[in-house]
C-alpha positions in Angstrom: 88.9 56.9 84.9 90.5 59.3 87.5 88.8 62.2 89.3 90.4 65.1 89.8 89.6 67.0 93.7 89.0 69.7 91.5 90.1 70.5 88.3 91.0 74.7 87.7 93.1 74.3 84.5 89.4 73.2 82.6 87.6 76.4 84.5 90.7 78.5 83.4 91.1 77.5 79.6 87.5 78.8 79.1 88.0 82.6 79.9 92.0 82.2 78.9 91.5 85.0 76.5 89.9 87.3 79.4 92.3 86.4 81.2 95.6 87.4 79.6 94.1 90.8 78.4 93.8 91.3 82.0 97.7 90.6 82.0 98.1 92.9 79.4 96.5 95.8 80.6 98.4 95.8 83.9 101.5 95.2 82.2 100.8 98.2 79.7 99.6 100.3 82.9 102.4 98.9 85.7 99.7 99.4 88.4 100.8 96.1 89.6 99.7 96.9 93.6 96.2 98.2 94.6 95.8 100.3 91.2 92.5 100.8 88.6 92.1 97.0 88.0 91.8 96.4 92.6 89.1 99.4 92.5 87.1 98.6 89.8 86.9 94.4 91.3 86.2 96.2 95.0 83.3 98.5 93.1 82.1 95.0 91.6 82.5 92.6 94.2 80.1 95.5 96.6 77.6 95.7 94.1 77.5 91.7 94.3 77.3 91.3 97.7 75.3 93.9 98.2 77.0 96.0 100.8 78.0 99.7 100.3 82.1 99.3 100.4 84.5 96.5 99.8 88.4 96.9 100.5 90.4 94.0 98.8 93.5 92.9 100.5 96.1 90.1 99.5 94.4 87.0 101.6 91.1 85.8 103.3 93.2 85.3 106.5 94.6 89.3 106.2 90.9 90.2 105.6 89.8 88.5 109.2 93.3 89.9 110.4 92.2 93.3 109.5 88.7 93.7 110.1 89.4 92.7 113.8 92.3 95.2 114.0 90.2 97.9 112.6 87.7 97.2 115.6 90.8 98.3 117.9 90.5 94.0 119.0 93.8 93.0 120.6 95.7 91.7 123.7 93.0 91.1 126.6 89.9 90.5 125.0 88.3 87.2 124.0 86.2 86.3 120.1 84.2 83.6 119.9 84.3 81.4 117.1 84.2 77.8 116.0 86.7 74.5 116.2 85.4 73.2 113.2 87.1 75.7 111.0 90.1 76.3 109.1 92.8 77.5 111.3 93.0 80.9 109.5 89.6 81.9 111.5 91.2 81.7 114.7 94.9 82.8 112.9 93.5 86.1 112.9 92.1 87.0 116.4 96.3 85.2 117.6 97.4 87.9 115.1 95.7 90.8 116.7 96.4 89.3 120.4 93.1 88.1 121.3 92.1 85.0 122.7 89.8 82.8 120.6 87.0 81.1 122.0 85.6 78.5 120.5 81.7 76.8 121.2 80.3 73.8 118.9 78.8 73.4 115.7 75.0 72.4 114.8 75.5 68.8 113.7 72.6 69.1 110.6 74.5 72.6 109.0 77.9 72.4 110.4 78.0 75.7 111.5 78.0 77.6 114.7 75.8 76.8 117.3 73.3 79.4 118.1 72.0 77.7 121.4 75.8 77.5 123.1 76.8 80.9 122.0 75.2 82.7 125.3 77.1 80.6 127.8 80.7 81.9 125.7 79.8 85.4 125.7 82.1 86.8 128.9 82.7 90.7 129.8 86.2 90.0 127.8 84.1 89.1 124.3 84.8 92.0 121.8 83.4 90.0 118.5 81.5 86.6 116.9 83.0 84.8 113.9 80.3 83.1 112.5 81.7 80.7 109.6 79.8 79.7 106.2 81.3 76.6 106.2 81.5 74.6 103.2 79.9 77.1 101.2 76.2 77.2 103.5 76.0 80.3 105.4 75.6 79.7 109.6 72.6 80.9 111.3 72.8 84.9 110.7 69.6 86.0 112.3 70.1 83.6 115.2 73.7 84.8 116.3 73.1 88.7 115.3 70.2 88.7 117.6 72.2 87.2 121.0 75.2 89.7 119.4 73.2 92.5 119.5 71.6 92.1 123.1 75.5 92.1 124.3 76.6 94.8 121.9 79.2 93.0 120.5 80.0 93.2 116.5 79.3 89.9 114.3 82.1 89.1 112.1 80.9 86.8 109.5 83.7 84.7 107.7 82.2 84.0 104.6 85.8 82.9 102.8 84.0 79.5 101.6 80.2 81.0 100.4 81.2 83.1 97.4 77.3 83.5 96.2 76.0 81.6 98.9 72.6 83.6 100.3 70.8 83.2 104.1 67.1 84.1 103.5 67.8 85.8 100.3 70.8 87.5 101.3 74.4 87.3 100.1 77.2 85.8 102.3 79.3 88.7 103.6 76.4 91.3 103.8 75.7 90.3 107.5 77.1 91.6 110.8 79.3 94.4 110.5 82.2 93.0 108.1 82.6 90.1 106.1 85.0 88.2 105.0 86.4 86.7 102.1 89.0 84.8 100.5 90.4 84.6 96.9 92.5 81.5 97.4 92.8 79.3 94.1 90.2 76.8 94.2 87.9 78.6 96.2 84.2 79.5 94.2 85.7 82.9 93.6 89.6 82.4 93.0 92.5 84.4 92.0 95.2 83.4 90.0 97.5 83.5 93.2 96.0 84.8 96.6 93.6 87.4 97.4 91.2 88.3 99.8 88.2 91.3 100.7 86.7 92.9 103.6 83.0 93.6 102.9 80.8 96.2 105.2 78.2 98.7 105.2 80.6 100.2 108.2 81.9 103.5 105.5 84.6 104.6 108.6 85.8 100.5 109.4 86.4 100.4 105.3 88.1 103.6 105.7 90.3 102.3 108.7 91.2 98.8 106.9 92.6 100.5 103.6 94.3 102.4 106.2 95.6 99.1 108.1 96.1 97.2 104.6 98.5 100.0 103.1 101.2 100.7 106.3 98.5 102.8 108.2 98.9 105.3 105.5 96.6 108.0 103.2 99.0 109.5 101.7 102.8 108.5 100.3 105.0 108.6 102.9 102.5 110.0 105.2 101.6 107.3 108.7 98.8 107.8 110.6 99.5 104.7 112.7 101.8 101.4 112.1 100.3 99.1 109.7 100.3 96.7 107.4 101.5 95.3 104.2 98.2 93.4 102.8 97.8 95.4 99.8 96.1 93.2 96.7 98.0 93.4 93.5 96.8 94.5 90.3 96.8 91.7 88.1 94.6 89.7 91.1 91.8 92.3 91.0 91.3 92.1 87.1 91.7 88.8 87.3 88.7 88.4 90.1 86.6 90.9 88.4 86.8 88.4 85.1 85.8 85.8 87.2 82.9 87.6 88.9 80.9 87.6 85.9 80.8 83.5 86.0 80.3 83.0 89.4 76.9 82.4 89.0 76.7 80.0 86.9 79.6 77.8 88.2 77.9 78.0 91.5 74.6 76.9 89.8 77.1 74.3 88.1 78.0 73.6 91.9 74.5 73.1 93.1 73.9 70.8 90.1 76.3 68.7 90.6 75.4 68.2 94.5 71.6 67.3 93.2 73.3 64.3 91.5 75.2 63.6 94.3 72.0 63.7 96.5 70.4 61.6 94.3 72.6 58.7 93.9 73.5 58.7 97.6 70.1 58.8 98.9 69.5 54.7 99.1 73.3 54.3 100.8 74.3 54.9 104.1 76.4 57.8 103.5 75.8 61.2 105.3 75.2 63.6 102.7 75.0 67.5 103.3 71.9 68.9 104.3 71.3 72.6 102.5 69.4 74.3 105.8 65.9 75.5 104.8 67.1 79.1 104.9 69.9 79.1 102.9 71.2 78.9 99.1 74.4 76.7 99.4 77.0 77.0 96.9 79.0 73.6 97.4 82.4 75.2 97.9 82.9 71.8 99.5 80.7 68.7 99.1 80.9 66.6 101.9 79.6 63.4 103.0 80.5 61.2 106.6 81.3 57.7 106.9 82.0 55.4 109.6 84.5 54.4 107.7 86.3 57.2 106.4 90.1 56.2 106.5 89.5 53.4 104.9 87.2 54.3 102.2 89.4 57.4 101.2 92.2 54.8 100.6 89.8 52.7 98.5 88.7 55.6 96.4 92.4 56.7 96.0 93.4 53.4 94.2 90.7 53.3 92.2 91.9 56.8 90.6 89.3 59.2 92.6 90.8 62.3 94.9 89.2 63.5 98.3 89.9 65.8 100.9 89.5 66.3 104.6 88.0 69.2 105.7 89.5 69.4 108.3 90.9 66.4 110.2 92.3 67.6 113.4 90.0 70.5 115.6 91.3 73.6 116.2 91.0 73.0 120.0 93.0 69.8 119.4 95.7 71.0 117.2 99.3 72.1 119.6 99.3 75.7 117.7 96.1 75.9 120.6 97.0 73.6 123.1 97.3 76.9 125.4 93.5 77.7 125.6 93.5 74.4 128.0 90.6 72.8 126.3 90.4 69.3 126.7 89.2 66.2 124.3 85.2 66.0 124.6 84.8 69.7 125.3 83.3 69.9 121.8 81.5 66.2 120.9 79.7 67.0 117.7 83.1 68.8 116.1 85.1 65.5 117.7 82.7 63.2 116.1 82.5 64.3 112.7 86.3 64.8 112.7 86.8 61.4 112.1 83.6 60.7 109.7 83.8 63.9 107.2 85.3 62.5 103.8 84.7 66.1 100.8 84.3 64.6 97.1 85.8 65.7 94.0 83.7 69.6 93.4 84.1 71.8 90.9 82.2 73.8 87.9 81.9 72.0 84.9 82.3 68.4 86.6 81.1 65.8 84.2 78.0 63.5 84.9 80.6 60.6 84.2 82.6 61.6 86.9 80.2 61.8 89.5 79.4 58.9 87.8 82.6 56.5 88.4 83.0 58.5 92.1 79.7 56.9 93.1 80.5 53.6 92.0 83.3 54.2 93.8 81.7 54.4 97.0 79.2 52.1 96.3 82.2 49.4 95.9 84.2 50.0 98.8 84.5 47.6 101.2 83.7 50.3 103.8 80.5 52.1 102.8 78.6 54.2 105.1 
């Protein structure tokens, strides 16, 4: 039996009918760029969150791009974030000309380190990017708290925790933007690419639909150079389609990580720990191993896909070999580099596929 990494043509071929009348009404309408569909998704994907504005763009990397260029962020100043992280995170501070900054990860959540976040902070710092890894949201009240004593803005990058909650609360309603992305197989996907800017901020929304659309109100009217990071039509209907599942393929999500859980617990596997605080949403369920090369191969012959999330640190990688950081600056993102193995995750995964991808671990050669 093989085991798909994820499988979106089964979560697509249930709302197919939803989804081509969404294809049809932007094709009857030509509002193929920002248009009706884009607003009423934005309306709908506020109201979910829970924040009073959201401005949809065309990626998750344009929406950290944007909501750091709307803070006037550039050439100069210094945001902190995380190396444990896909390289879109620190993509957008390089895009704005900032220098990222990184500090380590908690080694239970993943996430950023509230405890080494002080000793980054510098007079250059001009914004946090906390990441929801995974799909758990990072320590919000932890990292606001040392933000707010230096009055510098939190940027959370919630691209991985559609649905996810801290304490009750959405991901993306904390700091003063969030940020998400639309990517495929993310919990929330488009049909293509897609991304949002969520905030309670109403002039930063203001300014972002300003930067997303050539830095312009009106046609042909520029009230500063911008962007092109406009959403299209079809993307936003197809998102708000998707909205209305996304709580139950989460708790699909969550359900299949309890069986995961469960048949892991006697092995010596690293499974995920969901933090006492938070709802995760298993964008990504991942487990470490000593022997994680090895075992991936083993699991790939017998028919069963896995990722790497993500293999090579950001402070490792030659795209940031100019910050000067060295190997061992960062020992619990260098450690789990080499030991984090995700497993196939999706909504609607069948028992008997967790099923064989167990006893596929269980008869490797290389467990634990």
């Amino acid at each position: 039996m093989k085991v798909p990494f994820v499988d979106l043509k089964a979560l697509h071929d249930e709302i197919s009918d939803e989804l081509r009348e969404v294809f049809d009404r932007v094709l009857n309408s030509s509002a193929f760029v920002l248009g009706p569909e884009v607003q009423q998704f934005e309306r709908d994907f506020a109201a979910y969150i829970g924040t009073d504005h959201c401005v949809a763009v065309n990626t998750g990397t344009a929406a950290l791009h944007l909501a750091l260029a709307a803070l006037d962020i550039g050439p100069g100043d210094e945001v902190i974030t995380v190396p444990h992280t896909f390289i879109a995170t620190a993509e957008a501070i390089s895009a704005v000309g900032a220098r990222p900054v990184f500090v380590d990860i908690d080694p239970t959540s993943l996430t950023m380190d509230p405890g080494l976040l002080e000793a980054a902070i510098t007079s250059k710092t001009r914004a946090i990017i906390p990441v929801d890894l995974y799909g758990q949201v990072a320590d919000m009240d932890a990292i606001q708290e040392i933000a707010d004593r230096h009055g510098i803005p939190v940027i959370e990058d919630a691209c991985q925790a559609h649905g996810a909650e801290y304490k009750g609360r959405k991901a993306g309603s904390f700091g003063i933007a969030g940020c998400f992305s639309f990517y495929p197989g993310k919990n929330l996907g488009a049909c293509g690419e897609g991304g949002a800017v969520t905030t309670n901020d109403a002039e930063l929304a203001q300014r972002i639909r300003l930067w997303r659309d050539h830095g312009s109100s009106k046609r042909y009217e520029h009230i500063f150079p911008g962007l092109n990071m406009r959403m299209e039509g079809i993307q936003g209907g197809i998102l708000s389609v998707k909205l209305k599942y996304l709580d139950r393929w989460n708790d699909e999500r969550r359900s299949a990580a309890k069986e995961y859980n469960i048949a892991l617990s006697d092995t010596e596997f690293g499974i995920p720990t969901e933090m006492p605080y938070n709802r995760h949403v298993y964008h990504l369920y991942v487990i470490q191993s000593n022997n994680r090369d090895l075992l991936r191969e083993q699991l790939a012959e017998a028919g069963i896909e896995s990722g790497l999330h993500y293999p090579t640190p950001l402070h490792l990688q030659e795209a940031y070999r100019f910050l000067g950081y060295e190997k061992g600056e960062f020992p619990v993102t260098e450690r789990i580099k080499d030991r984090i193995l995700s497993l196939p995750m999706y909504p609607g995964i069948k028992p008997e596929a967790i099923g064989r991808v167990v006893s596929g671990l269980r008869e490797s050669c290389y467990v634990g």
